[in-house]
PyMOL CGO cylinders between C-alpha atoms (Angstrom):
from pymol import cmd
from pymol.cgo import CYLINDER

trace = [
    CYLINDER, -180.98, 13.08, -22.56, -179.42, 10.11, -20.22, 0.3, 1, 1, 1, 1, 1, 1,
    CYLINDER, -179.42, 10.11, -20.22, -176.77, 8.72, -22.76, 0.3, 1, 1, 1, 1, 1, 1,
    CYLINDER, -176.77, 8.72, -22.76, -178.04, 4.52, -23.73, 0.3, 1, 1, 1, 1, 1, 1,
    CYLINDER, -178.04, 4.52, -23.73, -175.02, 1.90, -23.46, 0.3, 1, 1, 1, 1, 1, 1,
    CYLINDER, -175.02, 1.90, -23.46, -175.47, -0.62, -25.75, 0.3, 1, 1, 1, 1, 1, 1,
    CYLINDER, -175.47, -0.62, -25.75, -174.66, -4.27, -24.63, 0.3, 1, 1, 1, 1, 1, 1,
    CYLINDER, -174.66, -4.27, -24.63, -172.36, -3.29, -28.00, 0.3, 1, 1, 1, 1, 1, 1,
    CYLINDER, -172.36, -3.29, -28.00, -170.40, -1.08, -26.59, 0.3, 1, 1, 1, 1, 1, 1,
    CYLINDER, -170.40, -1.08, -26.59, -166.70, -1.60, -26.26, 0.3, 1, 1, 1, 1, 1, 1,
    CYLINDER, -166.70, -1.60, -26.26, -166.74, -0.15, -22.58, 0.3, 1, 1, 1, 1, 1, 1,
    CYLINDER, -166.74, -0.15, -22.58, -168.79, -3.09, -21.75, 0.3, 1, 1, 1, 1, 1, 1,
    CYLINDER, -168.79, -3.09, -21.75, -166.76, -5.98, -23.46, 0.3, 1, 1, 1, 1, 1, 1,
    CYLINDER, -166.76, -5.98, -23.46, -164.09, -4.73, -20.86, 0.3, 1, 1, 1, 1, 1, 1,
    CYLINDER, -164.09, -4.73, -20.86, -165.04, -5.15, -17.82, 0.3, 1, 1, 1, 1, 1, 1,
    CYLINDER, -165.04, -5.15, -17.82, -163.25, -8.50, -16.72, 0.3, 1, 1, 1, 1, 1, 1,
    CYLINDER, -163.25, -8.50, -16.72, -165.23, -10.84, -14.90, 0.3, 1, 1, 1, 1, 1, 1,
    CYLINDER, -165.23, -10.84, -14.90, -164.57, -12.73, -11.77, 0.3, 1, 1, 1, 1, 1, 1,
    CYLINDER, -164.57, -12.73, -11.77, -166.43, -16.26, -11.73, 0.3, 1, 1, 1, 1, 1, 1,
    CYLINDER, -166.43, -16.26, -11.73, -167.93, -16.72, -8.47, 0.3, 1, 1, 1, 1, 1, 1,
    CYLINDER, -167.93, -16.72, -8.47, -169.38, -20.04, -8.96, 0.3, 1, 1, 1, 1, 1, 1,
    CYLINDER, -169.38, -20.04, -8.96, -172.83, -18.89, -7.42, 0.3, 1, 1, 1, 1, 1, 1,
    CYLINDER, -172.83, -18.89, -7.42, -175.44, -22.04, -8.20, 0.3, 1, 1, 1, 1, 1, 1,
    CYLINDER, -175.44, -22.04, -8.20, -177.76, -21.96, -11.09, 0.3, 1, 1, 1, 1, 1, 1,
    CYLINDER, -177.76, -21.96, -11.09, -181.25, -22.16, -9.10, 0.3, 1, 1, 1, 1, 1, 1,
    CYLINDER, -181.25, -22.16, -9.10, -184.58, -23.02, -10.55, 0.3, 1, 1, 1, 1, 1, 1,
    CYLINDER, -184.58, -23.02, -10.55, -187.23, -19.76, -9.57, 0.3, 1, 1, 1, 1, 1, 1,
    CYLINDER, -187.23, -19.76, -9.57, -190.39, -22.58, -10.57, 0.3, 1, 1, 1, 1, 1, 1,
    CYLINDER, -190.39, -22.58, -10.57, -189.69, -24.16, -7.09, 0.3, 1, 1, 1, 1, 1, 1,
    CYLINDER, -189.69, -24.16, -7.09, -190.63, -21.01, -5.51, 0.3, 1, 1, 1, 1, 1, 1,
    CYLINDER, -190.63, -21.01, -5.51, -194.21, -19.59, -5.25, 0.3, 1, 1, 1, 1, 1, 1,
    CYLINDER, -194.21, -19.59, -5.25, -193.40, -16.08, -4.58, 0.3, 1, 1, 1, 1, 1, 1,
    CYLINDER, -193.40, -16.08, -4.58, -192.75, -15.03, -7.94, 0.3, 1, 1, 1, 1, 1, 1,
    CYLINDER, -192.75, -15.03, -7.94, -196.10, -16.02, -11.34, 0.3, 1, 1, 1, 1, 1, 1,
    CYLINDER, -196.10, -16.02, -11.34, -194.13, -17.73, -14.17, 0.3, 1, 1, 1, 1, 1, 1,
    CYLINDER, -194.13, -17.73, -14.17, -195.28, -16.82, -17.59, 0.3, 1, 1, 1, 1, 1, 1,
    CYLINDER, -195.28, -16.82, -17.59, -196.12, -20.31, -19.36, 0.3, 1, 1, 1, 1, 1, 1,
    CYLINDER, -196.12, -20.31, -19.36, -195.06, -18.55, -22.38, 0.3, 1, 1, 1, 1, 1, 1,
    CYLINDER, -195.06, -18.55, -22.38, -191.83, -20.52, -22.14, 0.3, 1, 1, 1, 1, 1, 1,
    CYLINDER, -191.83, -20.52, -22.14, -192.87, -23.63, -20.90, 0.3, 1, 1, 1, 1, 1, 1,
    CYLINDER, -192.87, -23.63, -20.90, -192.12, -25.71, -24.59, 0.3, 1, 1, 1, 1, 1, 1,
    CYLINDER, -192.12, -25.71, -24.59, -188.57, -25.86, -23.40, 0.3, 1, 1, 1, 1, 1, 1,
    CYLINDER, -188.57, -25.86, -23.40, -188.52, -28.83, -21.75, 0.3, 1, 1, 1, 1, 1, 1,
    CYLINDER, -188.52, -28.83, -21.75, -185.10, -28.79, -20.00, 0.3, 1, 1, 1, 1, 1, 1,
    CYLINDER, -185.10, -28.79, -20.00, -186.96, -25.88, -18.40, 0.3, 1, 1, 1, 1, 1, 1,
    CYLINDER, -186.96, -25.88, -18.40, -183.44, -23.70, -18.84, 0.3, 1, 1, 1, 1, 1, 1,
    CYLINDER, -183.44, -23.70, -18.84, -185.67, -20.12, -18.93, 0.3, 1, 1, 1, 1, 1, 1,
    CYLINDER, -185.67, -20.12, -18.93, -186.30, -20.46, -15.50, 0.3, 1, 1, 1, 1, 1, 1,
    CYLINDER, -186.30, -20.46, -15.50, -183.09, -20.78, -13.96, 0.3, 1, 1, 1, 1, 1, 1,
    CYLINDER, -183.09, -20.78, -13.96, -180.88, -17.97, -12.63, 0.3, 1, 1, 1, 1, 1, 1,
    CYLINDER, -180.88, -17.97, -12.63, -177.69, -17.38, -10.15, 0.3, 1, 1, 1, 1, 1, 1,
    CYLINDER, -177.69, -17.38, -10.15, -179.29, -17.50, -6.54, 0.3, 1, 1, 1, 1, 1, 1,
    CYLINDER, -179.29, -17.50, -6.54, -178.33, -14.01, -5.96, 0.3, 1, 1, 1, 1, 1, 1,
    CYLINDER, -178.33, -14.01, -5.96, -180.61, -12.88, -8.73, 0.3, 1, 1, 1, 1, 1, 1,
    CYLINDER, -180.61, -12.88, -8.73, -183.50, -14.92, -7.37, 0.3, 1, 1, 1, 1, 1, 1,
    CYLINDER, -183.50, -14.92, -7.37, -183.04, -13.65, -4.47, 0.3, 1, 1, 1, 1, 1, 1,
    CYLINDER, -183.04, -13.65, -4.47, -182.93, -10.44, -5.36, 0.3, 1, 1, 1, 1, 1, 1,
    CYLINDER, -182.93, -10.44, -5.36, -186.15, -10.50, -7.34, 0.3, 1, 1, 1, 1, 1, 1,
    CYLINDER, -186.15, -10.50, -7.34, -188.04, -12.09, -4.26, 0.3, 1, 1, 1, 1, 1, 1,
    CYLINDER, -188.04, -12.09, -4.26, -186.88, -8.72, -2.50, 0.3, 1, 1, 1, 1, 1, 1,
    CYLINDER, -186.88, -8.72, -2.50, -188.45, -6.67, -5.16, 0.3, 1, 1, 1, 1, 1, 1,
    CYLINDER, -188.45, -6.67, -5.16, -191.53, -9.01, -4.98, 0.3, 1, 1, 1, 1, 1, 1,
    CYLINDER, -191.53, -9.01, -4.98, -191.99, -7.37, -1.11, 0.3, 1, 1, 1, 1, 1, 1,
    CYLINDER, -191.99, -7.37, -1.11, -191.62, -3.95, -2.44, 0.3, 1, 1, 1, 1, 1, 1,
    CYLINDER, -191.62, -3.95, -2.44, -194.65, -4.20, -4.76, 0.3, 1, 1, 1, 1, 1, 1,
    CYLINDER, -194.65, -4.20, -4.76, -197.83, -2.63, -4.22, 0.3, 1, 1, 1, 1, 1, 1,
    CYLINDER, -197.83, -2.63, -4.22, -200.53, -4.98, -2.48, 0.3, 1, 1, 1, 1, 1, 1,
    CYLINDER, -200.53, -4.98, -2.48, -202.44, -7.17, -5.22, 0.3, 1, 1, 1, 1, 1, 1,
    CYLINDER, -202.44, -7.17, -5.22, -199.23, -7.04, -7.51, 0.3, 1, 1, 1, 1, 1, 1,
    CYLINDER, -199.23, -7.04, -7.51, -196.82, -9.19, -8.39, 0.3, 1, 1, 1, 1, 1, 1,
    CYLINDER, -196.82, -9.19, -8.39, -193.49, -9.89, -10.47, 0.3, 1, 1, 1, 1, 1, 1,
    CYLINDER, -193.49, -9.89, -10.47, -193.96, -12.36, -13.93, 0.3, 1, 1, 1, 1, 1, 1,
    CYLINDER, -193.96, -12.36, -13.93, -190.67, -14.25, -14.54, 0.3, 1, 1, 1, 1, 1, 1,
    CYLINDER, -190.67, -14.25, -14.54, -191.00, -14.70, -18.02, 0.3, 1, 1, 1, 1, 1, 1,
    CYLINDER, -191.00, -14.70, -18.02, -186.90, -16.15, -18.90, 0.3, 1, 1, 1, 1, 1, 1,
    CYLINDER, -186.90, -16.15, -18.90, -183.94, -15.95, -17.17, 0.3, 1, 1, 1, 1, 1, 1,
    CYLINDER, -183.94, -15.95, -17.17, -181.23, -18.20, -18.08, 0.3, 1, 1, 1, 1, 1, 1,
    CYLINDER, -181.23, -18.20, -18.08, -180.26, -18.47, -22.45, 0.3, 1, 1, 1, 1, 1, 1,
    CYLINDER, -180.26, -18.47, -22.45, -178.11, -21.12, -23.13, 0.3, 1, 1, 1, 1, 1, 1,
    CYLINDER, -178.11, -21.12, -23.13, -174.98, -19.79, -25.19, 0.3, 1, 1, 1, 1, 1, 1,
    CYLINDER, -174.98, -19.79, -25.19, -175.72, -21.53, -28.04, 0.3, 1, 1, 1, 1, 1, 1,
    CYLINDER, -175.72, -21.53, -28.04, -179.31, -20.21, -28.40, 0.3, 1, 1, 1, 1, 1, 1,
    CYLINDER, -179.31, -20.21, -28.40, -178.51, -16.42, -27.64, 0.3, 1, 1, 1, 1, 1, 1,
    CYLINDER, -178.51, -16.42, -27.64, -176.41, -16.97, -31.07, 0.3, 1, 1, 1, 1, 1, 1,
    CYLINDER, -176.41, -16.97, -31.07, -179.35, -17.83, -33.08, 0.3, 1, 1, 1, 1, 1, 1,
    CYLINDER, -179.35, -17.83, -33.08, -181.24, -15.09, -31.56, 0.3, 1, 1, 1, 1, 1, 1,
    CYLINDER, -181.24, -15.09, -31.56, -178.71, -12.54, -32.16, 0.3, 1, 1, 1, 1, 1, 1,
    CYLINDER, -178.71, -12.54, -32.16, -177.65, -13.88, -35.77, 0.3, 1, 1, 1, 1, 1, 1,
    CYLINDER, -177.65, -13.88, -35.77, -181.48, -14.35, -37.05, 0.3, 1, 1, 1, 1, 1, 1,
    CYLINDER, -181.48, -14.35, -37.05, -181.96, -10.38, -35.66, 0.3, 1, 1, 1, 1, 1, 1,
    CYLINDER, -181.96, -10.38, -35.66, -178.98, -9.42, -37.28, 0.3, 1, 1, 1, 1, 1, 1,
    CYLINDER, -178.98, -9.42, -37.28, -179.88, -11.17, -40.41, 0.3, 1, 1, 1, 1, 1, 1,
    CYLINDER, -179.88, -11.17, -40.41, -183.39, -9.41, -40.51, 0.3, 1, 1, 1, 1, 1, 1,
    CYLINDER, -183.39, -9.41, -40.51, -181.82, -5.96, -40.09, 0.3, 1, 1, 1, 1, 1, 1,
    CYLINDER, -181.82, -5.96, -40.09, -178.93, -6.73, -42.55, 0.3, 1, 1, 1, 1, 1, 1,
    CYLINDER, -178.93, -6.73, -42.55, -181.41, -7.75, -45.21, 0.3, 1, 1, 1, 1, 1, 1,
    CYLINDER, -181.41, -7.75, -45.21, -183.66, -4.53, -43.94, 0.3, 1, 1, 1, 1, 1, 1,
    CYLINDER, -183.66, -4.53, -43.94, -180.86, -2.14, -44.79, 0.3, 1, 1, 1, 1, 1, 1,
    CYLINDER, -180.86, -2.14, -44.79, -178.07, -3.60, -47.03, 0.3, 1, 1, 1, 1, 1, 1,
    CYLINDER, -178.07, -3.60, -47.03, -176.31, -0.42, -46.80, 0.3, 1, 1, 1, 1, 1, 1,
    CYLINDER, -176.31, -0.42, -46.80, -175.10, -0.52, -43.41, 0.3, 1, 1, 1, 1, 1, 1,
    CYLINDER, -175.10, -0.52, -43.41, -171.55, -1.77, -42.33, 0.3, 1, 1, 1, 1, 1, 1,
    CYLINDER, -171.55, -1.77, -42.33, -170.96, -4.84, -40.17, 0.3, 1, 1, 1, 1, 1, 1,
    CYLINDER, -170.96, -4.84, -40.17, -170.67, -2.88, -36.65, 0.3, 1, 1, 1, 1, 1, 1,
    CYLINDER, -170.67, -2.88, -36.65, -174.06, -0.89, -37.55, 0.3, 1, 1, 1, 1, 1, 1,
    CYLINDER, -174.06, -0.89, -37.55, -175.69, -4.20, -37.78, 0.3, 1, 1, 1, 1, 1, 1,
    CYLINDER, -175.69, -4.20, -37.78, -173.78, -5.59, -34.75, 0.3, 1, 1, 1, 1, 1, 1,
    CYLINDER, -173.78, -5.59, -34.75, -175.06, -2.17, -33.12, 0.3, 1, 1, 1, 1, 1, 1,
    CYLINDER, -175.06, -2.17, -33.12, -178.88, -2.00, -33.96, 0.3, 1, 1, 1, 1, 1, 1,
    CYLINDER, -178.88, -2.00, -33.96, -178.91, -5.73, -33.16, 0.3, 1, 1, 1, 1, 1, 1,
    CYLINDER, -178.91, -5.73, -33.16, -177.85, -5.32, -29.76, 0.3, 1, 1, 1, 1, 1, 1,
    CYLINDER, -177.85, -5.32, -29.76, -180.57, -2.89, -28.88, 0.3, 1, 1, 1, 1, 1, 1,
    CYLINDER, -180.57, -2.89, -28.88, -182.71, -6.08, -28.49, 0.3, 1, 1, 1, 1, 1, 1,
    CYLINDER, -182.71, -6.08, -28.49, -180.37, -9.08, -28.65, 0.3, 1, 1, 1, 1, 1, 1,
    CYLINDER, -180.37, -9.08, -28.65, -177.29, -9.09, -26.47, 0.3, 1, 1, 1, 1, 1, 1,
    CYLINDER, -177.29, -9.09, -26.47, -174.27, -10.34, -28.29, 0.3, 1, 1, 1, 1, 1, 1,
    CYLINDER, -174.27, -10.34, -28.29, -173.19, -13.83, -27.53, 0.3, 1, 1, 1, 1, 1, 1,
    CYLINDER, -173.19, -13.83, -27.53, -170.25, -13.07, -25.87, 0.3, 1, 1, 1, 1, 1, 1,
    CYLINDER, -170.25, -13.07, -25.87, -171.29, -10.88, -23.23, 0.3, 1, 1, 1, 1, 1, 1,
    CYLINDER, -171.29, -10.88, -23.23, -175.04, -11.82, -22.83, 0.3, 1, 1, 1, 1, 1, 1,
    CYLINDER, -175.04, -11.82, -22.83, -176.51, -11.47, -19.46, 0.3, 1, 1, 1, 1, 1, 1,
    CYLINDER, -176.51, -11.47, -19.46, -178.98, -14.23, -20.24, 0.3, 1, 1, 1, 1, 1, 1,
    CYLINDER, -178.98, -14.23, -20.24, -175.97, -16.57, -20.83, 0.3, 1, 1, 1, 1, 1, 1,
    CYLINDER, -175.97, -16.57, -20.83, -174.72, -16.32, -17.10, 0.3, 1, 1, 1, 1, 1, 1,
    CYLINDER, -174.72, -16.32, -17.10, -177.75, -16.65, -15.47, 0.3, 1, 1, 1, 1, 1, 1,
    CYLINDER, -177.75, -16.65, -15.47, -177.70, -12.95, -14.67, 0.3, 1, 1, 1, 1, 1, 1,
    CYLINDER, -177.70, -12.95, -14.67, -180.18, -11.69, -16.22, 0.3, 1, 1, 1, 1, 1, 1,
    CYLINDER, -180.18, -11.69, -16.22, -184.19, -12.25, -15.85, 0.3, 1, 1, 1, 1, 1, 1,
    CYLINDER, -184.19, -12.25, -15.85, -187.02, -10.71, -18.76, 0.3, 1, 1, 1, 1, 1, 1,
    CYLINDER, -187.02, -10.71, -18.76, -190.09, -9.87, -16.59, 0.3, 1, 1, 1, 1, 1, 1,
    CYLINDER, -190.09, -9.87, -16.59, -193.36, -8.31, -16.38, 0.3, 1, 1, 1, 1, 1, 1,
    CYLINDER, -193.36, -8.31, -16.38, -196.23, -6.94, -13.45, 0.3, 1, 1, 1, 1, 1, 1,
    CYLINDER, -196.23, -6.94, -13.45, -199.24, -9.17, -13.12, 0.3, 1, 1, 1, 1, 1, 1,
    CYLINDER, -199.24, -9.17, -13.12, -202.35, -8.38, -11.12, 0.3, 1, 1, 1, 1, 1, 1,
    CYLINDER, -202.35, -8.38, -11.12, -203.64, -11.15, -8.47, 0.3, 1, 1, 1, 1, 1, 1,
    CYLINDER, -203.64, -11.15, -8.47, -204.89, -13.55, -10.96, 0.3, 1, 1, 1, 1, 1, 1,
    CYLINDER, -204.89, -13.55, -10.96, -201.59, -13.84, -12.65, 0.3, 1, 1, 1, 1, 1, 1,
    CYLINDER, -201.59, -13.84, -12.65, -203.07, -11.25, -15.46, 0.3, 1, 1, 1, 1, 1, 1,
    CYLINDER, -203.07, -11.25, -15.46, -200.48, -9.39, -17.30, 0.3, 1, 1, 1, 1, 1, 1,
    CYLINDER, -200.48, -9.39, -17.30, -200.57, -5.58, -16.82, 0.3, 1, 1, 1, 1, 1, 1,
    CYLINDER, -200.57, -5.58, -16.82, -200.43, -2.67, -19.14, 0.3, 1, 1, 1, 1, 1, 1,
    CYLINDER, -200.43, -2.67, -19.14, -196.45, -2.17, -19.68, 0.3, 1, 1, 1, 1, 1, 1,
    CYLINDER, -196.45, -2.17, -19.68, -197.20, -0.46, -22.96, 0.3, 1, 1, 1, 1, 1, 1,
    CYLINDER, -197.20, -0.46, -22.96, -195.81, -3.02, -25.67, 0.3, 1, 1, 1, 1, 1, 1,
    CYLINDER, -195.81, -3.02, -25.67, -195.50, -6.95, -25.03, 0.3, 1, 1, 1, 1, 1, 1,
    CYLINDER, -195.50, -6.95, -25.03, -192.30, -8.41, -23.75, 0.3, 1, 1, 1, 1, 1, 1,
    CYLINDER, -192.30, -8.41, -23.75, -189.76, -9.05, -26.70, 0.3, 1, 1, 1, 1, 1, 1,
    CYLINDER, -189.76, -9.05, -26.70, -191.42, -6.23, -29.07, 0.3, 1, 1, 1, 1, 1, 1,
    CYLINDER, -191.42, -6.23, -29.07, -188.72, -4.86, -31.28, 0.3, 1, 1, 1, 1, 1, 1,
    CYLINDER, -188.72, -4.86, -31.28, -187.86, -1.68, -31.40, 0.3, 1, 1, 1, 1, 1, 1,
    CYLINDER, -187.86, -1.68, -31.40, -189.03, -1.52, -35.61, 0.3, 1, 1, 1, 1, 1, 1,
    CYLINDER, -189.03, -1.52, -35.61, -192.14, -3.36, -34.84, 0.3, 1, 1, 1, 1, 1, 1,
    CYLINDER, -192.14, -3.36, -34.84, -193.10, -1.01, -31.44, 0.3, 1, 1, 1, 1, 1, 1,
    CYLINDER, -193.10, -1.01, -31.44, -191.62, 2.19, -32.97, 0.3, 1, 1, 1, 1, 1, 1,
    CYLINDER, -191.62, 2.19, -32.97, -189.33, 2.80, -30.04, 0.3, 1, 1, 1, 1, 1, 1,
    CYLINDER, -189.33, 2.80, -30.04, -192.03, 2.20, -27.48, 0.3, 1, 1, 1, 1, 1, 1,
    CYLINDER, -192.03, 2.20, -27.48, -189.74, -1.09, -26.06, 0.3, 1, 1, 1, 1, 1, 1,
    CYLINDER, -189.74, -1.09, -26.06, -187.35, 1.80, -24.47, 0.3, 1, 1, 1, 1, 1, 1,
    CYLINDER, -187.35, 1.80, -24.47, -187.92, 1.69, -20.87, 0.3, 1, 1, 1, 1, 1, 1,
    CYLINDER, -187.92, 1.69, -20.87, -188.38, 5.47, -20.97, 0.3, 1, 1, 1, 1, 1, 1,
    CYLINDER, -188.38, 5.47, -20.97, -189.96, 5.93, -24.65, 0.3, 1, 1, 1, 1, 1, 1,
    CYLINDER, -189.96, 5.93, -24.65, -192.68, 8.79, -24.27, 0.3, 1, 1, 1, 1, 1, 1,
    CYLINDER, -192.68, 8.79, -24.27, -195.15, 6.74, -26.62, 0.3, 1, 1, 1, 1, 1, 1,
    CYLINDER, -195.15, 6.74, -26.62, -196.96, 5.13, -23.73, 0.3, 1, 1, 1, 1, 1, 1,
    CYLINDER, -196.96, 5.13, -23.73, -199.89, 5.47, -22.16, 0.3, 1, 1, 1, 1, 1, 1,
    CYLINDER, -199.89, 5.47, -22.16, -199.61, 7.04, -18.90, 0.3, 1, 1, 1, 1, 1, 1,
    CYLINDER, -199.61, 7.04, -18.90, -201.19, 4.05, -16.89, 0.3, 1, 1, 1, 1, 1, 1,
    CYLINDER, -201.19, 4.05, -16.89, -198.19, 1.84, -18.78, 0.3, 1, 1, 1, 1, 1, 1,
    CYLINDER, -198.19, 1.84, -18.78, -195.50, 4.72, -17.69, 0.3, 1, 1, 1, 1, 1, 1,
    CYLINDER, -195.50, 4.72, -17.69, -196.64, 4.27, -13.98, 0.3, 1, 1, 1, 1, 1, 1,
    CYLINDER, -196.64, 4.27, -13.98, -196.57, 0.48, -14.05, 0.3, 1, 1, 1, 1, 1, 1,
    CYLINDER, -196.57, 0.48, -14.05, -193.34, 1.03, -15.86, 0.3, 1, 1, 1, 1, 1, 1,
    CYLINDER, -193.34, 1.03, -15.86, -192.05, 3.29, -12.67, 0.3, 1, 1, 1, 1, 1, 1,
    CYLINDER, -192.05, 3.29, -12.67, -193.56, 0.18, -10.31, 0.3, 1, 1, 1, 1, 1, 1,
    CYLINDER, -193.56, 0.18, -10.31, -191.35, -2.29, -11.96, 0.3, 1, 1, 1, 1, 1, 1,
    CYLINDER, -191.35, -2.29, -11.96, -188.57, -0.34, -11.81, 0.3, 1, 1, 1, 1, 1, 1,
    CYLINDER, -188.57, -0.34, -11.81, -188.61, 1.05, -8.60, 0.3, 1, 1, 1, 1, 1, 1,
    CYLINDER, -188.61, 1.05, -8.60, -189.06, -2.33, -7.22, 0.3, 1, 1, 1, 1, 1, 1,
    CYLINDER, -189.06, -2.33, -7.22, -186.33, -4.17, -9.12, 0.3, 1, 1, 1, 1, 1, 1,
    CYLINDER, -186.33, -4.17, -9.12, -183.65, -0.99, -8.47, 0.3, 1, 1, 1, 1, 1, 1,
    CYLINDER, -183.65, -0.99, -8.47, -184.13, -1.10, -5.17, 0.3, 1, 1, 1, 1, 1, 1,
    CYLINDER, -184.13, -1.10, -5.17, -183.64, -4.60, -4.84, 0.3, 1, 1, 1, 1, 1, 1,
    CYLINDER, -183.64, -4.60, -4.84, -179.83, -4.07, -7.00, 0.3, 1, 1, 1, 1, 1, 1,
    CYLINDER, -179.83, -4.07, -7.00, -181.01, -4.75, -10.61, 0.3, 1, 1, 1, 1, 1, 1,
    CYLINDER, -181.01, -4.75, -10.61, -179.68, -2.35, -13.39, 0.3, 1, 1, 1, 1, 1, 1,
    CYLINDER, -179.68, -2.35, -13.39, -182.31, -2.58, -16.71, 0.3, 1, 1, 1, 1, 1, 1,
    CYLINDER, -182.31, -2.58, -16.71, -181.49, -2.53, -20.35, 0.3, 1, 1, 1, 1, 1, 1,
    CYLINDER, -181.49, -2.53, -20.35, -183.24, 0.73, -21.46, 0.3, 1, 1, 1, 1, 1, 1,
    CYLINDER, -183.24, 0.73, -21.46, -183.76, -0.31, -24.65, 0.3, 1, 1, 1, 1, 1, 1,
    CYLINDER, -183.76, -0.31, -24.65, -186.16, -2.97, -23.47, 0.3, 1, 1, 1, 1, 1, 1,
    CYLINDER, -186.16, -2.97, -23.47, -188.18, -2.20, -19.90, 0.3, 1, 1, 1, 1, 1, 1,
    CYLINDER, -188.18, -2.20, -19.90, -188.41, -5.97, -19.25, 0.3, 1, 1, 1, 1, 1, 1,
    CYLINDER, -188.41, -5.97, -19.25, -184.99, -6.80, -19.04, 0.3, 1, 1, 1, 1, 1, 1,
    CYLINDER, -184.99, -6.80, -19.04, -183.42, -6.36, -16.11, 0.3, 1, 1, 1, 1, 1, 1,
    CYLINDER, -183.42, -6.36, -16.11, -179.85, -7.82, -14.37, 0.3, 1, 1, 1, 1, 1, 1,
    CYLINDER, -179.85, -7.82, -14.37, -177.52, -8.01, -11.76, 0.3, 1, 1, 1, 1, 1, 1,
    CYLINDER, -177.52, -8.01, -11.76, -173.75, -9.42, -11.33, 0.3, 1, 1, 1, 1, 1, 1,
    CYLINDER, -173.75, -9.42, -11.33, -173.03, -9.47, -15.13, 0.3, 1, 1, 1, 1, 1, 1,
    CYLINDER, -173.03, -9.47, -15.13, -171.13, -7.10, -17.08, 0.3, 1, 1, 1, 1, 1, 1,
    CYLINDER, -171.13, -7.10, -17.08, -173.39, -4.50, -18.34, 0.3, 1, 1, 1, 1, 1, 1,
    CYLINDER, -173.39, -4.50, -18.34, -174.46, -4.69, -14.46, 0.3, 1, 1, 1, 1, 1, 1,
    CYLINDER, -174.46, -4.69, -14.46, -170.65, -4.16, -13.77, 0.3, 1, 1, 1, 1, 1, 1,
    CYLINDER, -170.65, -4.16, -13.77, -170.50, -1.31, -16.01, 0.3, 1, 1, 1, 1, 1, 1,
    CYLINDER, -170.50, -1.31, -16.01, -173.37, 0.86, -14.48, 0.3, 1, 1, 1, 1, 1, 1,
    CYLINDER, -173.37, 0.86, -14.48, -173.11, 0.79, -10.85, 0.3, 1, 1, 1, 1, 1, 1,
    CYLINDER, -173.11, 0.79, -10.85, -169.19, 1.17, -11.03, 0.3, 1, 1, 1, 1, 1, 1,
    CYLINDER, -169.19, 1.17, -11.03, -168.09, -2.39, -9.82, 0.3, 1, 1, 1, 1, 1, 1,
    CYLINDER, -168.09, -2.39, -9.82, -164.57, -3.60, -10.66, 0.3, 1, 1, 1, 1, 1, 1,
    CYLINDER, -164.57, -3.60, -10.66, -165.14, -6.88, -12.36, 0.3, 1, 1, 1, 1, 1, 1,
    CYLINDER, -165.14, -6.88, -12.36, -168.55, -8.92, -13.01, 0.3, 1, 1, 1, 1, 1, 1,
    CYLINDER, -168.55, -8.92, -13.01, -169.12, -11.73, -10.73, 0.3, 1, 1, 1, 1, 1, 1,
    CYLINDER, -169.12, -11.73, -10.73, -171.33, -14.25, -13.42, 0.3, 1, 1, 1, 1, 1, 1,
    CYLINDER, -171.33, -14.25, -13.42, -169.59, -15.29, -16.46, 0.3, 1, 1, 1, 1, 1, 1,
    CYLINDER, -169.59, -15.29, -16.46, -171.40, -17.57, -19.27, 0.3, 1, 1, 1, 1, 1, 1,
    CYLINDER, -171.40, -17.57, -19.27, -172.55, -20.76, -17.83, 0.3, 1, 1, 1, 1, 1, 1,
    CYLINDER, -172.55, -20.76, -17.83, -174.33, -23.99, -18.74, 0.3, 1, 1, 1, 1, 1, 1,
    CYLINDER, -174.33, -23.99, -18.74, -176.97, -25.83, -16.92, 0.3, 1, 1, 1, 1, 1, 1,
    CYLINDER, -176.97, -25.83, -16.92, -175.98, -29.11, -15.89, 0.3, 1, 1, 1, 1, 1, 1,
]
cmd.load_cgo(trace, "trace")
């Protein structure tokens, strides 16, 4: 079995990152990609920004797609101060779930579905949660929702968890093919989350330093 790296992991903490300064850019002002509305009560409309490069990227996976399908931005950019109530309210759930475990098993099971503030993808505008959609914007079968948790999905969130229906699994394979050849690198603990430029992305394809770094949104 193809060993998972949590965003946890010490080896990914390390990679040193290289600011490049690449512009926050907002994807709405675009027509290429369907944007989920499922975001759309933040106002400051932050979940829909990401580096350029990203964007850019996804609009290359967009043209790999077959005909009468089409990439579902759901959120991209997490300001820093959010992705630390995100991760501290999952942490507190799984804490109060199993009182037995030490602080870096919590910290660990937490960042199967949360990345930790520090190192978040979301937080540098790297990273982008996404789904298919048919012509009409309808979402397809991916085999859970977007954002189930592993407890609440039984596992199923994994990008490759064998729990799916097969017609999920090949929509699954669609995604991904698209988005890896376009330079993303996904989570595998959750098939919607995908990256590029960041550390974790840094840490799989062999690159020597990440070029996005947390960032805020002017």
């Amino acid at each position: 079995m193809t060993e998972i790296i949590l965003m946890s992991d010490p080896r990914v903490a390390a990679v040193p990152v290289r600011e490049c300064g690449e512009r926050l850019v907002d994807v709405r002002r675009d027509h290429t990609l369907l944007i989920s509305e499922r975001q759309w009560q933040d106002s400051g409309g932050a979940f829909a920004h990401l580096r350029e490069g990203v964007r850019d990227r996804l609009l290359k996976a967009q043209e790999q797609l077959p005909q009468g399908i089409r990439l579902l931005f759901v959120e991209g950019y997490r300001p820093p101060s959010l992705q630390r109530q995100y991760f501290d309210a999952y942490a507190a759930r799984l804490r109060a779930d199993h009182p037995e475990w030490s602080a870096e098993q919590v910290r660990s099971a937490a960042s199967r579905y949360v990345s930790p503030p520090e190192i978040a993808p979301h937080s540098a505008g790297a990273a982008v949660d996404l789904t298919l959609g048919d012509a009409d914007g309808r979402e397809l079968d991916m085999g859970t929702p977007i954002d189930a948790t592993p407890e609440e999905s039984a596992g199923a969130c994994y990008t490759r968890a064998g729990n799916i229906s097969d017609r999920a699994r090949s929509n699954r394979d669609i995604l991904g093919a698209a988005l890896a050849a376009a330079g993303l690198v996904n989570y595998p603990t959750e098939w919607w989350h995908w990256s590029y430029g960041d550390r974790y992305w840094a840490l799989l394809t062999g690159a020597a330093v990440a070029r996005f770094g947390p960032v805020e949104v002017d």
